[in-house]
N, C-alpha and C positions, 0 to 999 in steps of 0.2 A: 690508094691505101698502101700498097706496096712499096714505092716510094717512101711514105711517111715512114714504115714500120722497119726500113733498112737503113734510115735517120735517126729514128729514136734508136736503134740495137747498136747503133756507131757509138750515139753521146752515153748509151748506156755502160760500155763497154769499155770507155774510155771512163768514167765514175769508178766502176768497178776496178781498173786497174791501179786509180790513185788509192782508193780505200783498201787493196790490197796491200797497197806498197805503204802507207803508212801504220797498218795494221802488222805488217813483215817487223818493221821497225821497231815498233811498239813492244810485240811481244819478245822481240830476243833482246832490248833492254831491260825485259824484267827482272832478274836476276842482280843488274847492278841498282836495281829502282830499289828491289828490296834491302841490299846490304846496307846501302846507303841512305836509310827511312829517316835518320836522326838528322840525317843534314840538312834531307829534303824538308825538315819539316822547321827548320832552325829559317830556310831561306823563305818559306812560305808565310815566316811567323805576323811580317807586315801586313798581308793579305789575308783574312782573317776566312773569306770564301774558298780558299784556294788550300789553306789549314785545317779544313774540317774537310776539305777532298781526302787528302793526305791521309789524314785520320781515318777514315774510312778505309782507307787503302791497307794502312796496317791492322786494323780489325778486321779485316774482311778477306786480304791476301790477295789471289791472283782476279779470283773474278769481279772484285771491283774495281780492281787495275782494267781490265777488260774494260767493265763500261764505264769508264772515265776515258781512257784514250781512245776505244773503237766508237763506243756508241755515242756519247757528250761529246766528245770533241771532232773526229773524223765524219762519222756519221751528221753530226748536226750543221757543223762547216759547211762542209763540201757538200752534204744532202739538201739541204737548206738552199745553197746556191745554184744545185742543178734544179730543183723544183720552180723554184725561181725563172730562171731562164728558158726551162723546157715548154712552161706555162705563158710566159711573156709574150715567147715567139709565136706559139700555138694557134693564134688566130689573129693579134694585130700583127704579125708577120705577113700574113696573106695580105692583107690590106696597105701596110708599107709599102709592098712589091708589086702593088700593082694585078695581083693574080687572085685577088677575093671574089669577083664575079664569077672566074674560069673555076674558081675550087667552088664556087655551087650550083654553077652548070652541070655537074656532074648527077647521074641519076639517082638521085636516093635522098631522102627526107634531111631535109636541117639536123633535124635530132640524130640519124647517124651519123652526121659528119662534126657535130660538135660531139659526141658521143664517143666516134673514134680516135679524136687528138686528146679527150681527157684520160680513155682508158690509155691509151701508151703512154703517154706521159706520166702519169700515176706508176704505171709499172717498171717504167726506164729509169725512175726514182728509184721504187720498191727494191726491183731485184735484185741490183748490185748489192743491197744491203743485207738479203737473208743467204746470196751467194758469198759474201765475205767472211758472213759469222760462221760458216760451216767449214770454214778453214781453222778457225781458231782452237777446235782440239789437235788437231793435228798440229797448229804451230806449236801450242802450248805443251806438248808431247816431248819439244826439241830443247825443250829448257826444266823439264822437269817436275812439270803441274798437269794438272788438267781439269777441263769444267764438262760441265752436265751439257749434251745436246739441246735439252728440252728448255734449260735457260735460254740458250742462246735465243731458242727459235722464239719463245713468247719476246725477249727484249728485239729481237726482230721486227716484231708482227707489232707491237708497241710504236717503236722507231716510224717505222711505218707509215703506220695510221696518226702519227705526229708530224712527220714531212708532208701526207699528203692533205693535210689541214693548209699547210703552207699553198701547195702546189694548186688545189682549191680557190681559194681566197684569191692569188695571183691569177688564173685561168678568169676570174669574173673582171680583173682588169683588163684582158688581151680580150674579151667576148665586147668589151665597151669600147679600145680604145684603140689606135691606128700607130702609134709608136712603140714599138718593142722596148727599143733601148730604152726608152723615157721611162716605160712600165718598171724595168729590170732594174733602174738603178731606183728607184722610189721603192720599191721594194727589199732588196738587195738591203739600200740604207736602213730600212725600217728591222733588217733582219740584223745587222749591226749593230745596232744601239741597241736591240735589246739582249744581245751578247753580253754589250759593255754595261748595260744595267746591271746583269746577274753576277756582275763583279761587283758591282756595290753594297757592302754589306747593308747599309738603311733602307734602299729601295728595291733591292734582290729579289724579293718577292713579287713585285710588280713585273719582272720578265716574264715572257712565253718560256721561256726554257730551262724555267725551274719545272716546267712539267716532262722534260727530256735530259735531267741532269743525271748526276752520278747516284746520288739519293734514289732517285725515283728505279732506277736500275738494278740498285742495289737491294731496294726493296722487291723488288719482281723479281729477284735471284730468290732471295732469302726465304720471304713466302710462298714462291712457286703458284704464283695469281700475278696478273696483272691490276693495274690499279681501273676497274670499270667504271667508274664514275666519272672519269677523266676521258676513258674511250669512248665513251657514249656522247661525249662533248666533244669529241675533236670529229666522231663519225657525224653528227648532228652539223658540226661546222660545214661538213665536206657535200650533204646533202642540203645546204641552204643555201650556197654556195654553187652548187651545179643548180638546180633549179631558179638562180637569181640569174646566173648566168647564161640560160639556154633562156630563160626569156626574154632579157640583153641581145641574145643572138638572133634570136625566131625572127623579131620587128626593126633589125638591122639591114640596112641596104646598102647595095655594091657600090 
């Protein structure tokens, strides 16, 4: 377990440094985002999803610049990719390599050993994400604005429990199947196209990620609630998911 836990705190560490650094980014171009609203929105005009971002942005000002650039687009990128992969490896890794016997030779029931590569991995997701957003007053301090704590941490805890739907769902593929990579990029793909759907203004709605867009962030600022009928679907996801999967695991042999 020690091993594992100083693997995951590496790829976690390395998340968090990119989501920092695009987040650094982000927030000290706000200022030229804001002067320049009329432009942005002259060049958006083709893109009819990307102009009702926009739009938001100037009704709303700095914190739904925030989650448009930190949460929609950093967050769900890069988040999306690391659940993906941390999940992938998670158990058909062992099996690739040859060391799936030796990892359950080890003394302690099935269910903690698939129990403990879900909880880190779940958390090597999480944490860069509510460690990031707690830099954001203090970035937003150096340019002139500022946002609520308490937003951040619900659009946090939101983010969340929306990657770890992903990270879920992918973990029932690595509990079934013996190729990481194969896992990763069928997934990975799947996590792509429905990117590129939520660009389509006709089919837009048919994405996952209209439930993690700027909209939905914008509104967990606004009303100070998150949206729970949504959380209850994506926690319901993450519990059907681990219990499909640990029963995958339990009648699996080395």
């Amino acid at each position: 377990m020690r091993r594992d836990l100083i693997s995951y705190a590496v790829f976690s560490f390395f998340l968090f440094l990119m989501l920092e650094g695009l987040l650094y980014a982000a927030i000290h171009w706000w200022p030229a985002f804001a002067e320049n609203m009329g432009a942005m929105k002259a060049l958006a005009s083709p893109l009819p999803i990307l102009k009702d971002q926009i739009n938001l942005v100037d009704k709303l000002g700095a914190p739904a610049y925030v989650a448009g650039q930190h949460y929609f687009k950093a967050c769900n990128i890069l988040g999306s990719t690391a659940a993906v992969l941390f999940a992938a490896n998670a158990i058909a890794g062992e099996a690739h390599r040859g060391t799936f016997e030796v990892w359950l030779a080890r003394p302690v029931s099935r269910l903690r050993l698939y129990t403990e590569r879900f909880v880190m991995g779940w958390l090597a997701v999480a944490i860069p994400v509510f460690l990031t957003s707690l830099t954001v007053p203090a970035l937003l301090e150096t340019v002139g604005t500022s946002m609520k704590s308490s937003d951040l941490l619900r659009c946090s805890l939101y983010q969340s429990v929306f990657l770890g739907a992903i990270f879920s769902v992918t973990y029932v593929f690595s509990a079934l199947g013996e190729q990481p990579l194969k896992i990763a990029f069928l997934l990975l793909f799947f996590c792509i196209a429905e990117f590129a759907i939520y660009m389509v203004k006709t089919i837009t709605h048919s994405s996952i990620y209209r439930w993690a867009d700027i909209q939905t962030f914008s509104e967990i600022i606004g009303r100070n609630t998150m949206p729970m009928d949504r959380v209850w679907i994506l926690v319901a996801v993450q519990v059907v998911a681990f219990v499909a999967g640990f029963a995958i695991f339990r009648r699996r042999n080395p």
